[in-house]
C-alpha positions as CSV (number, residue, x, y, z in Angstrom):
1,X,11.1,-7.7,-14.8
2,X,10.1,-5.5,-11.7
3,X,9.9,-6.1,-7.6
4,X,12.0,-6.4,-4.7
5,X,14.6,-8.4,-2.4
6,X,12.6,-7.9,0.8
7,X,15.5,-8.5,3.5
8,X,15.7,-10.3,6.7
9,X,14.0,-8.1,9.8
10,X,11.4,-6.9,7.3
11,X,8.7,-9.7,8.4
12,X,7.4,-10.8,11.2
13,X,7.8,-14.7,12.2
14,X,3.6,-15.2,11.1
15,X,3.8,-13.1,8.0
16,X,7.3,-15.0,6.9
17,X,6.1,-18.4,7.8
18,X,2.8,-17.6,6.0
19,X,4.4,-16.9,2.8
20,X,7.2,-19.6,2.9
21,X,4.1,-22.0,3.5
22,X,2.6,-20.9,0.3
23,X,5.6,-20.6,-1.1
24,X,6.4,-24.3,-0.7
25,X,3.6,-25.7,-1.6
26,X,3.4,-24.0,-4.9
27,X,6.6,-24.8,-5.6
28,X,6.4,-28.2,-4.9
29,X,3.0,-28.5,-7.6
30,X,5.3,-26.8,-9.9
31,X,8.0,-29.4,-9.5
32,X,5.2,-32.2,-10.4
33,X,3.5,-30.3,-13.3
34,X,6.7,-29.5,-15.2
35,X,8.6,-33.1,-15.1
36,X,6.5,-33.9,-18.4
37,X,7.5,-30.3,-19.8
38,X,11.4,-30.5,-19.6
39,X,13.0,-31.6,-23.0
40,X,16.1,-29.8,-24.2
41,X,15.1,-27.0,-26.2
42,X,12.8,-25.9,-22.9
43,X,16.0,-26.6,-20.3
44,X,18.1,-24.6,-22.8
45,X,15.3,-21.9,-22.8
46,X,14.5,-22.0,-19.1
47,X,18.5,-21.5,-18.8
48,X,18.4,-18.6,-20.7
49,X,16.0,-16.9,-19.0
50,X,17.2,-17.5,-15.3
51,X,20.9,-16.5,-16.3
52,X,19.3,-13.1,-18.1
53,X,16.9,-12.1,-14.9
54,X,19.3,-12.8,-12.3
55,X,21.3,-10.4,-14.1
56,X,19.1,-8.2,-14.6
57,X,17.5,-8.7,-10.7
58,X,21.1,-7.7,-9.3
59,X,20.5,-4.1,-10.6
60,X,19.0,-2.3,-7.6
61,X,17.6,1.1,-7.5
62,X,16.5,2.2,-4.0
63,X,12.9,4.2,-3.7
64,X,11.7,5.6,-0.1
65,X,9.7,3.8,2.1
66,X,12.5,1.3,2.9
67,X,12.9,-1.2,0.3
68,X,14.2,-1.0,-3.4
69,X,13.1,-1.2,-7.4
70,X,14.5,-3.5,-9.8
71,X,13.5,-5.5,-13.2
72,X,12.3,-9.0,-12.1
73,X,11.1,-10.9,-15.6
74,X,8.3,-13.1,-13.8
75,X,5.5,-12.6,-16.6
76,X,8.3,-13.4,-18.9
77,X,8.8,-16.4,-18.2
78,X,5.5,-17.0,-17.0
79,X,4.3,-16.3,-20.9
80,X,7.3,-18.5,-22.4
81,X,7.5,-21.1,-20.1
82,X,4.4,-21.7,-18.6
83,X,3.5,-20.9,-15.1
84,X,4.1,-23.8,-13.2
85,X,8.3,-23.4,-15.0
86,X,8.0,-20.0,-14.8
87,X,8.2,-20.0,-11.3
88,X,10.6,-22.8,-10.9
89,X,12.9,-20.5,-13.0
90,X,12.1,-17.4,-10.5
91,X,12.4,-19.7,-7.4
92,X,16.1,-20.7,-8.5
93,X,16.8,-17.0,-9.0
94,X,16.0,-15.4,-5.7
95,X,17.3,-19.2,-3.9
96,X,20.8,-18.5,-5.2
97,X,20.5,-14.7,-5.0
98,X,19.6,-15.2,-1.2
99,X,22.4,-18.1,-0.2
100,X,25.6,-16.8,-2.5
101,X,25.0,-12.9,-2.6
102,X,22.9,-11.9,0.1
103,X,20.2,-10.4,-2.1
104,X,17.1,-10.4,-0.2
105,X,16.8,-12.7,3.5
106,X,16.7,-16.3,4.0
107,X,14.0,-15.4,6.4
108,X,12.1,-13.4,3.8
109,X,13.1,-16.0,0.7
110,X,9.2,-17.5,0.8
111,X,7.6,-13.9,0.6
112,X,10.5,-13.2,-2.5
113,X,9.3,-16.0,-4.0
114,X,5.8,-15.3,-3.5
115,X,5.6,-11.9,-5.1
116,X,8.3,-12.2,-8.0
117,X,8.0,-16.3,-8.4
118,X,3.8,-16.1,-8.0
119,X,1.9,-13.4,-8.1
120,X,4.0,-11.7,-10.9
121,X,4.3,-14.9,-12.6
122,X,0.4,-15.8,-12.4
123,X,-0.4,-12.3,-13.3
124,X,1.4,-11.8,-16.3
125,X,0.7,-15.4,-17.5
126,X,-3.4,-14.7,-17.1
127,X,-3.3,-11.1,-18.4
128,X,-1.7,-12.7,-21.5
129,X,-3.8,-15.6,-22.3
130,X,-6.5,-13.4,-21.9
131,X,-5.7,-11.8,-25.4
132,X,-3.5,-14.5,-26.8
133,X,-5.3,-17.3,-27.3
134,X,-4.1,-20.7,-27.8
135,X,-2.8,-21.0,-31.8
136,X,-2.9,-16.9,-31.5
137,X,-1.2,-15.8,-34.2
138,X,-2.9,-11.8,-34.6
139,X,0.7,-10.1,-33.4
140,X,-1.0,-7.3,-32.0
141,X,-3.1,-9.6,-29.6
142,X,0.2,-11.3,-28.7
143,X,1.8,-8.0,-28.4
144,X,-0.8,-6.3,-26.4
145,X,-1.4,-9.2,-24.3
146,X,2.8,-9.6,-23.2
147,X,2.5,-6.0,-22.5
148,X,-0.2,-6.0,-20.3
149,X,1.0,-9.1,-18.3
150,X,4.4,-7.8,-17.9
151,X,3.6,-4.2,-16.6
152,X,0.4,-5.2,-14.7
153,X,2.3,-8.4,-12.8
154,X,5.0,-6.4,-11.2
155,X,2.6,-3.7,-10.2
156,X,0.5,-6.2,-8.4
157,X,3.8,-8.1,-6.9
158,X,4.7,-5.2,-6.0
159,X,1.2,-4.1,-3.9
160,X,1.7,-7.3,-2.5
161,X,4.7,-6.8,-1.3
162,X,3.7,-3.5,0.1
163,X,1.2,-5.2,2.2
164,X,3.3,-7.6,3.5
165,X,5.4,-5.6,4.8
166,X,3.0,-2.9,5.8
167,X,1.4,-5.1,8.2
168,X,4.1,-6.8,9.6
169,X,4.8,-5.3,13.1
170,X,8.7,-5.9,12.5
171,X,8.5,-2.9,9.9
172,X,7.9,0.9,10.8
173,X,5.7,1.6,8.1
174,X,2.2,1.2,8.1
175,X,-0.1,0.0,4.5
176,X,-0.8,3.7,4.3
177,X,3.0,4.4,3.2
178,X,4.3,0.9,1.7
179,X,1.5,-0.1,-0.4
180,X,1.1,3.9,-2.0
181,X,4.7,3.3,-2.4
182,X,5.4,0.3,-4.0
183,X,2.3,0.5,-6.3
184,X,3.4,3.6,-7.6
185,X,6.9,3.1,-8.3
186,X,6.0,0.0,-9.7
187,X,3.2,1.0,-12.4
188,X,6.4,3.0,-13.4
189,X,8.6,0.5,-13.7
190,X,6.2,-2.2,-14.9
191,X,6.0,0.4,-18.3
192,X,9.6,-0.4,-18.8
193,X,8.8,-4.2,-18.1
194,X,6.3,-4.2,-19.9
195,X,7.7,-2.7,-23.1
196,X,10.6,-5.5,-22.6
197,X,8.0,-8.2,-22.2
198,X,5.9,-7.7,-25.3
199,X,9.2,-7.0,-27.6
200,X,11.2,-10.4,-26.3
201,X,7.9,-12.5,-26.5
202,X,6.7,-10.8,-29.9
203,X,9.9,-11.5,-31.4
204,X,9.3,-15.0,-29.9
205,X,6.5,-15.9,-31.7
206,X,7.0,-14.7,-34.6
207,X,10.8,-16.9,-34.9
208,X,10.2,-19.2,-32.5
209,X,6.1,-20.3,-31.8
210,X,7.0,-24.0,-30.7
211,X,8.8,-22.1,-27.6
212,X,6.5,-20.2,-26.4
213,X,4.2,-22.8,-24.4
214,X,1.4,-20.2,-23.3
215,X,0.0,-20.2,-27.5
216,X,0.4,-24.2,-27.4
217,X,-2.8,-25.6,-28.6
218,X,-5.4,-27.0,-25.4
219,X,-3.8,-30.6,-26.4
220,X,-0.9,-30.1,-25.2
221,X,-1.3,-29.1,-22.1
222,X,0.0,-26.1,-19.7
């Protein structure tokens, strides 16, 4: 659960555009690969979740280089959820954190959802069925696996974010100071995340496996 609220007059018009683009259509795959996947136990699940990380997303630490730190939860659900849900669930997030509390800008809401909803989700989901197999039940593979995703997603969400900004001509930093920056504070962070990650999804499989789509077996689908 680690990256940040990048606010309006952060981007540039082409870098912001360029990420709500990808944002959009990603989002809207999502939308068609999870209609299948929504029976109650997942929308109570998927509930869960979003009401846990947009608490814990409203916690705000601020670093230098011009932005802030916070927990963000996007391998999380990536792992429980799937990745195609798991960013649905992120995407909600930041969309009501950006209209109802001003928590990162509108005009920045594609790049938000980019690095927390994407990259972090993606990451954490691959790094994760890279160990944990589907029918995984060796804990320490599971274990291992939630770790990895959750500490190494945010770190790379938050390079990417880094960048973004970096080379946008709106901000005053240059890629020399933002990516160093968010990288850093974020392989921090992504310990913490990490270490939350593998406990919640550990204790996941172990009470409930049905829930946690990213051990389902190949038949079922992602």
């Amino acid at each position: 659960m680690g990256d940040v609220h990048i606010p309006d007059g952060f981007l540039d018009p082409v870098t912001a555009a360029l990420c709500y683009a990808i944002a959009l259509v990603f989002t809207a795959v999502a939308i068609y690969k999870s209609r299948a996947r929504l029976k109650p136990e997942v929308i109570t699940l998927a509930s869960l979740l979003a009401a846990a990380i947009f608490a814990a997303q409203m916690l705000n630490w601020p670093i230098p280089g011009g932005t802030s730190l916070h927990m963000v939860g996007g391998a999380l659900v990536g792992i429980l959820l799937g990745p195609w849900l798991g960013e649905l669930v992120i995407a909600v997030v930041l969309l009501v954190q950006c209209l109802v509390f001003g928590d990162g800008g509108i005009t920045a809401l594609g790049a938000n959802i980019l690095n927390m909803g994407i990259i972090d989700v993606l990451i954490g989901y691959a790094f994760f069925k890279a160990l944990a197999r589907p029918g995984e039940t060796n804990r320490a593979r599971v274990t291992l696996g939630a770790f990895l995703g959750g500490w190494l997603g945010i770190t790379l969400a938050g390079v990417a974010c880094g960048l973004e900004i970096g080379y946008s001509p709106a901000f005053p930093f240059g890629v020399a100071i933002t990516v160093p920056v968010m990288g850093l504070w974020h392989i921090g962070l992504g310990v913490i995340e990490g270490i939350i990650t593998a406990l919640v999804v550990d204790y996941m499989a172990r009470k409930l496996p049905s829930l946690v789509m990213s051990l389902e077996l190949p038949a079922q689908g992602v």
